[in-house]
C-alpha positions as CSV (number, residue, x, y, z in Angstrom):
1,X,78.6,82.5,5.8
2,X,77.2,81.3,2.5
3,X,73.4,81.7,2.2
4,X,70.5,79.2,0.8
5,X,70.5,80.2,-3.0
6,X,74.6,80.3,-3.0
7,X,74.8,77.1,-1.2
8,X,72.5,75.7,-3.8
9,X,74.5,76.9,-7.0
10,X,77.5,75.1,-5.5
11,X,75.5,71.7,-5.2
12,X,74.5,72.1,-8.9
13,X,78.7,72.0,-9.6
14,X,79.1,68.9,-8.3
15,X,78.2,66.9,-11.2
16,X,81.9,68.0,-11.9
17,X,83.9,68.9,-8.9
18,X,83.8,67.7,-6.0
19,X,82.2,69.8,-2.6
20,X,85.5,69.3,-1.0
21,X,87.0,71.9,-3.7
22,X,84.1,74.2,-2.4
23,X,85.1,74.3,1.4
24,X,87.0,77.3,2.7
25,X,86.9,79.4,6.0
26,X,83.2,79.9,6.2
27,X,81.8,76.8,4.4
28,X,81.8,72.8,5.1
29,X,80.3,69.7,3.6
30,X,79.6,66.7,5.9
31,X,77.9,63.5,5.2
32,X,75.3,62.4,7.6
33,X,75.9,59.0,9.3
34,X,72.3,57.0,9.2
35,X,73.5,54.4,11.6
36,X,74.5,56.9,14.6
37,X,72.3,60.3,15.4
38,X,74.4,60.8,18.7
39,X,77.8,60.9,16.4
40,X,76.0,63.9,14.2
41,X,74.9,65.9,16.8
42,X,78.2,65.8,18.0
43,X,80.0,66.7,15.0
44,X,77.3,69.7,14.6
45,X,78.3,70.7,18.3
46,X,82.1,70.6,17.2
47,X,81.3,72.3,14.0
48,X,79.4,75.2,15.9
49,X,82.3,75.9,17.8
50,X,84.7,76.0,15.0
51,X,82.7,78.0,12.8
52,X,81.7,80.5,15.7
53,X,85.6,80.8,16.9
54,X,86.6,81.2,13.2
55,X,84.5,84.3,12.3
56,X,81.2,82.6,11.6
57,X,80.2,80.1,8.3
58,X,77.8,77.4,7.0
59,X,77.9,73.8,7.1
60,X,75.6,72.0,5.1
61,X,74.7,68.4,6.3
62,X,74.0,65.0,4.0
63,X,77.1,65.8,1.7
64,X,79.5,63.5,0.4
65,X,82.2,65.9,0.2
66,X,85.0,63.4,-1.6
67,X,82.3,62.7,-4.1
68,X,81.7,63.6,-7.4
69,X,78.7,63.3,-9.6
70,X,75.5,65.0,-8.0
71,X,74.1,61.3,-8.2
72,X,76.6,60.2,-5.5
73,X,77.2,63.7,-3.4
74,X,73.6,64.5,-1.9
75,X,73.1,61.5,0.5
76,X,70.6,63.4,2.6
77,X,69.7,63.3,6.5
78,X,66.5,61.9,7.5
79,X,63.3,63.4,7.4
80,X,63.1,62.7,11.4
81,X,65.8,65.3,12.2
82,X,64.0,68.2,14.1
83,X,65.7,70.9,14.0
84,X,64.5,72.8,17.1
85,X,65.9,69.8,18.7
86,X,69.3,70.1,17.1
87,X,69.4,73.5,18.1
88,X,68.8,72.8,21.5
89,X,71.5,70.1,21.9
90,X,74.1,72.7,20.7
91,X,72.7,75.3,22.7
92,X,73.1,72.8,25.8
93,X,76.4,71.6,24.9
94,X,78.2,74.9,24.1
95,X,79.8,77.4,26.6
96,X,78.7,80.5,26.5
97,X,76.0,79.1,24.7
98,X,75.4,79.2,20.5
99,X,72.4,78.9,19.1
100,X,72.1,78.5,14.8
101,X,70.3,78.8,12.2
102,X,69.2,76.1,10.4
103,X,67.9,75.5,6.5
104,X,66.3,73.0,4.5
105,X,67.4,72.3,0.9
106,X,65.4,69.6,-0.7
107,X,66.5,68.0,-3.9
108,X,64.8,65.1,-6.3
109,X,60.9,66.3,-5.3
110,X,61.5,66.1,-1.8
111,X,63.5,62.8,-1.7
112,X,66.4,64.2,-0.4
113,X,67.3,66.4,2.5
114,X,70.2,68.8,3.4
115,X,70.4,70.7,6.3
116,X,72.7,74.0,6.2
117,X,73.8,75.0,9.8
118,X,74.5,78.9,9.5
119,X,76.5,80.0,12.8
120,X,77.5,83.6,13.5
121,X,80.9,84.8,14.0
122,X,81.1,84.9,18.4
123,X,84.1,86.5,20.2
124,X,86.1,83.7,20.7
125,X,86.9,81.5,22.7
126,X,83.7,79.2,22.4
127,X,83.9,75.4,23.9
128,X,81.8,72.2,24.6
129,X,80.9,71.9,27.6
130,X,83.4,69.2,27.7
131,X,86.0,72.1,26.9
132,X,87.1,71.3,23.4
133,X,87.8,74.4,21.4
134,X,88.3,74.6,18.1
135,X,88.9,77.7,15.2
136,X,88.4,77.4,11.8
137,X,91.1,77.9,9.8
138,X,91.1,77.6,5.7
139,X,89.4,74.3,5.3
140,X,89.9,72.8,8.5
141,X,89.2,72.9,12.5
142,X,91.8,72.8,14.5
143,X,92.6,73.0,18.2
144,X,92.0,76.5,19.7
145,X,95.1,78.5,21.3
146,X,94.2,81.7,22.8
147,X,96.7,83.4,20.8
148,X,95.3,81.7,17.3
């Protein structure tokens, strides 16, 4: 799990690389979709799982991850976002239940938003409650096999 002020040297790369070359096992970038809240809360809920089965990491939210050029990269989430909120919706939707972190990285005097979800490593095997399971493995999630 990468914390706030390592998270935020990786953003200052981007100018140069893109954040995709930055993911591995305990790190993600994910754009946020403006036009469909339900569809990021459900990728959070997904990504909780994966990151909790896979021995715990950040995901940091309002990325462009094929991007480059720091101009193009931070898209932001919206200001509306409450967090407690988000956490709750995980909690809800996870079996046995997760609850993360959550930080705020602003950029360009507040204009811009990120939102880094830390979650734990967890004993696997976590789920939805709709009984997906997932493990991160390298740079990806993939489907969860008790002998993974």
């Amino acid at each position: 799990m990468k914390n706030k002020s390592e998270i935020m040297e990786i953003i200052q790369q981007l100018d140069h690389h893109i954040a995709d070359d930055f993911e591995a096992q305990d790190l993600d970038f994910k754009q946020w979709n403006f036009s469909a809240v339900e569809e990021n809360v459900n990728k959070m809920i997904k990504y909780a799982v994966c990151m909790a089965n896979g021995g715990g990491g950040s995901v940091v939210f309002g990325v462009a991850d094929k991007m480059q050029g720091i101009e193009n990269v931070l898209i932001g989430i919206p200001f509306d976002i409450d967090i407690e909120e988000l956490q709750k919706r995980i909690f809800e939707n996870t079996d046995p239940h997760i609850t993360p972190s959550f930080d705020e990285i602003f950029y360009k005097d507040h204009s811009i938003r990120l939102l880094v979800m830390n979650v734990l490593p967890k004993t696997p095997p976590y789920t939805t409650t709709k009984g997906t399971a997932t493990i991160r493995q390298g740079k990806e999630c993939l489907p969860y096999r008790s002998n993974s």
